[in-house]
Structures are given as C-alpha cells and as structure tokens.
C-alpha positions as CSV (number, residue, x, y, z in Angstrom):
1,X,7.3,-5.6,43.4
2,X,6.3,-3.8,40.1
3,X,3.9,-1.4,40.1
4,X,4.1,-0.3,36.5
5,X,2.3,-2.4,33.7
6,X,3.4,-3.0,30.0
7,X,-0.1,-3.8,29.7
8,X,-3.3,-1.6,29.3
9,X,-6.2,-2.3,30.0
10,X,-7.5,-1.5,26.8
11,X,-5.0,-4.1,25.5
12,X,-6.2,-6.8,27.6
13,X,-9.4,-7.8,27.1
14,X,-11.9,-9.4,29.9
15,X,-11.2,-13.3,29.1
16,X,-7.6,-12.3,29.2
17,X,-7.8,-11.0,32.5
18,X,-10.1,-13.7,33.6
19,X,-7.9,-16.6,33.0
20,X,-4.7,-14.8,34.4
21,X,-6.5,-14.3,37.5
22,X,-7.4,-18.0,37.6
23,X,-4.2,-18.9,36.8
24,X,-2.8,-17.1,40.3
25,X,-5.8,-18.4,42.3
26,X,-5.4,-22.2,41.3
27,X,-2.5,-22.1,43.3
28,X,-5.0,-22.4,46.5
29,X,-6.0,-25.6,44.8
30,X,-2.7,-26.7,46.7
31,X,-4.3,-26.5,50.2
32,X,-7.1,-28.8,48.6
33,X,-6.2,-31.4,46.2
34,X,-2.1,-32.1,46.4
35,X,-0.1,-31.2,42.9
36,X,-3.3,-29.7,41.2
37,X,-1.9,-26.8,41.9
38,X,0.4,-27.1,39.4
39,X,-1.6,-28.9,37.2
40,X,-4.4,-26.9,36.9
41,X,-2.1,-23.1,36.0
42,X,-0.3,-25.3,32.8
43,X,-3.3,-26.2,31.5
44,X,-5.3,-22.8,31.7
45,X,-1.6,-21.6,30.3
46,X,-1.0,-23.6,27.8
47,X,-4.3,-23.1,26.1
48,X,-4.0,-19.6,25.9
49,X,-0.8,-19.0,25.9
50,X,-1.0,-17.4,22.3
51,X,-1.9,-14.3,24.1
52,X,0.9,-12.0,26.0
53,X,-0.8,-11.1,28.6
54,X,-1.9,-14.5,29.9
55,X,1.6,-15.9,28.7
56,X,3.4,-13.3,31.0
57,X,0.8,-14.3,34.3
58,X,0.8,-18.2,33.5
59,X,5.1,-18.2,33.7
60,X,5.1,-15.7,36.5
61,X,2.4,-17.8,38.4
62,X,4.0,-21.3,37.7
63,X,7.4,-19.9,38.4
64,X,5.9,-19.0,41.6
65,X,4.7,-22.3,42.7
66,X,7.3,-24.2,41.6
67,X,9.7,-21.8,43.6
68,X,7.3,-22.1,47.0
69,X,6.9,-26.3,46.9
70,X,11.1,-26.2,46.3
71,X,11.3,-23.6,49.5
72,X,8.5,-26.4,51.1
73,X,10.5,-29.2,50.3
74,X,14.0,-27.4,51.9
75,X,12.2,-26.2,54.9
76,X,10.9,-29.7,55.6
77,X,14.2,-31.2,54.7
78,X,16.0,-29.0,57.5
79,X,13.2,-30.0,60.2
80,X,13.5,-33.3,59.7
81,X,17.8,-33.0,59.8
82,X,17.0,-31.0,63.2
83,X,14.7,-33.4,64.3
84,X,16.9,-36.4,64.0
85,X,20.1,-34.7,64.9
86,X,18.2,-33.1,68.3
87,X,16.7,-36.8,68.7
88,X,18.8,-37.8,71.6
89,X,18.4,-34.3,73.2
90,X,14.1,-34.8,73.0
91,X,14.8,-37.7,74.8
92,X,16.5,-36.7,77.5
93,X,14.2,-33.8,77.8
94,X,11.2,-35.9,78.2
95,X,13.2,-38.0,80.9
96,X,13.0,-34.4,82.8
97,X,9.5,-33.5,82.0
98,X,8.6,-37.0,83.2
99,X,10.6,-36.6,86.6
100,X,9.2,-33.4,87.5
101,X,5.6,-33.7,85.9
102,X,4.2,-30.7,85.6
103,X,6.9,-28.8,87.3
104,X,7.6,-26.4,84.6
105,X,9.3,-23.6,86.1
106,X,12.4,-26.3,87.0
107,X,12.3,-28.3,83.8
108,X,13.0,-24.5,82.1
109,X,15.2,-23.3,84.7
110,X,18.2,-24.1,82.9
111,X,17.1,-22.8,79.8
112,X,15.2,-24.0,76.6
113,X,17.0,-27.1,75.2
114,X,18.9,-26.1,71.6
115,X,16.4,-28.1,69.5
116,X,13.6,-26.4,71.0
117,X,14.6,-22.7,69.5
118,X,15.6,-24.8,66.5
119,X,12.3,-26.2,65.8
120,X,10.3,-23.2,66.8
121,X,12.5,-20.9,64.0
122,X,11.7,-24.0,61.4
123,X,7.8,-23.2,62.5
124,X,7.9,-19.5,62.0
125,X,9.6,-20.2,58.8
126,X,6.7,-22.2,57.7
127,X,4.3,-20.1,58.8
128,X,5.6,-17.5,57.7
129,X,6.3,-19.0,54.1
130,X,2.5,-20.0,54.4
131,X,1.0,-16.0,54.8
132,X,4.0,-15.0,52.3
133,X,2.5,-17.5,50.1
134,X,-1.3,-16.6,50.4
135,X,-1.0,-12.5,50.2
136,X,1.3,-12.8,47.3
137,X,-0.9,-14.9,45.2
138,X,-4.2,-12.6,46.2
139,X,-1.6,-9.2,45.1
140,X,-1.1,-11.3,41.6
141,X,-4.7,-11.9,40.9
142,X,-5.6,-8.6,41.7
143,X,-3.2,-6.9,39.4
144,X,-4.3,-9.4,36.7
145,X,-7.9,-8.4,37.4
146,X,-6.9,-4.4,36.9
147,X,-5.0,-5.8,33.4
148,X,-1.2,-5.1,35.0
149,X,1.7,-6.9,35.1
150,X,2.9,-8.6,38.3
151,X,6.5,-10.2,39.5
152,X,6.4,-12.4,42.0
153,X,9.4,-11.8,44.7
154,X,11.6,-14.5,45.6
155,X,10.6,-16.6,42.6
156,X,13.1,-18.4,40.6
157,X,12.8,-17.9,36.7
158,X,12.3,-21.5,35.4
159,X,10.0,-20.3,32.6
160,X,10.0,-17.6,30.5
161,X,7.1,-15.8,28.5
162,X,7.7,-15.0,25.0
C-alpha cells in the first residue's frame, strides 16, 4: 500500500475529495443493489474526470471492483466444480449420516470426507475475500478524504488515469 501522496491537500480541493470518497464507498452499493456498484463509480468518474485527483481514485476504485467481482466470479466457479465433482462423495456421506443419525463421533471417525475440507477452504476464501474487500475500500475513502493518493492491492490495472 502507498503511503505517500502526489497530491496535497492544498491541491485538492473539498468537492474533489468529496467525490473520490464516494467514488470508493459506492462500491458497498454492491451488497444492496446488484451491478450499481459499478455503475454508480463511472458515472461520479466520468463527470469529473477532468480533475486529477478524482481521475486517479475513480480508475483506482473501478479497477478495484472490477478485479473483486472477477476474483467472485473464480471463487464461485471453483465451488461449484468441487461441488459437482465431490457430488457422488455428498452422497454417500449422507447415506452414513442417515444410518447412524446423530452419531457423530462414528460418522467422523474415519476422518472428514475430501470435499468437506474443500468446501470449507472455498468458504474461508469467500469470507475472507468479503473483509479484504470491505477494509480496503474504508482505507481508500479515507485517504481520499485526507487528499492522498491510494493503490488498491491485488487489483488488476484495466484503467488507467491520465
């Protein structure tokens, strides 16, 4: 993360700072109203994109959230792979759990099945993607506040600012 700016404050004036900072939070708008979140950063971008500072945020921000739905979209992709490739095994497994009801200790006494560890490492992934997500975005709009710059880690550069 960058903790230097090319920016200072008294470069950046308030409604700069303002609409940077709404750029990075309309990415929350994801958890509310599905693809706004992209929709709504372009817009406040593309309207004041004539200034630096909010050109810099608005390509960092959209970068952002197009790199998080494509890390979505792979995460999902493998769970759903695991799920239909451990299909058979599920099965199986709730054969056992349904012969020895709620006999837990022998259903587990061989061990956790395979798909099991699998699908629990997909959900920490998520989860984990999920908090990533959230503090980053916060870190952004808190650094556009203060009138610094801000790179997003893990993002993928699809846009550049001027």
């Amino acid at each position: 993360m960058e903790t230097t700016s090319k920016y200072t404050t008294s470069e950046t004036n308030k409604n700069a700072r303002t609409n940077a900072v709404l750029i990075h939070l309309s990415g929350f708008l994801k958890y509310f109203f599905p693809l706004l979140f992209i929709i709504a950063p372009i817009l406040i971008w593309t309207r004041n994109k004539d200034d630096a500072f909010v050109d810099d945020h608005g390509s960092q921000a959209i970068n952002f959230q197009i790199s998080m739905f494509i890390y979505s979209l792979v995460i999902g992709f493998i769970g759903i792979i695991l799920v239909l490739f451990f299909l058979v095994d599920f099965v199986a497994f709730a054969e056992i759990v349904d012969r020895h009801g709620d006999d837990f200790a022998s259903i587990f006494s061989q061990g956790w099945p395979t798909w099991m560890i699998w699908i629990f490492l997909i959900a920490v992934l998520a989860i984990g993607k999920f908090f990533f997500e959230i503090i980053v975005m916060i870190v952004a709009a808190l650094r556009a506040s203060n009138g610094q710059s801000y790179r997003y880690p893990l993002t993928i550069q699809f846009l550049k600012a001027k």
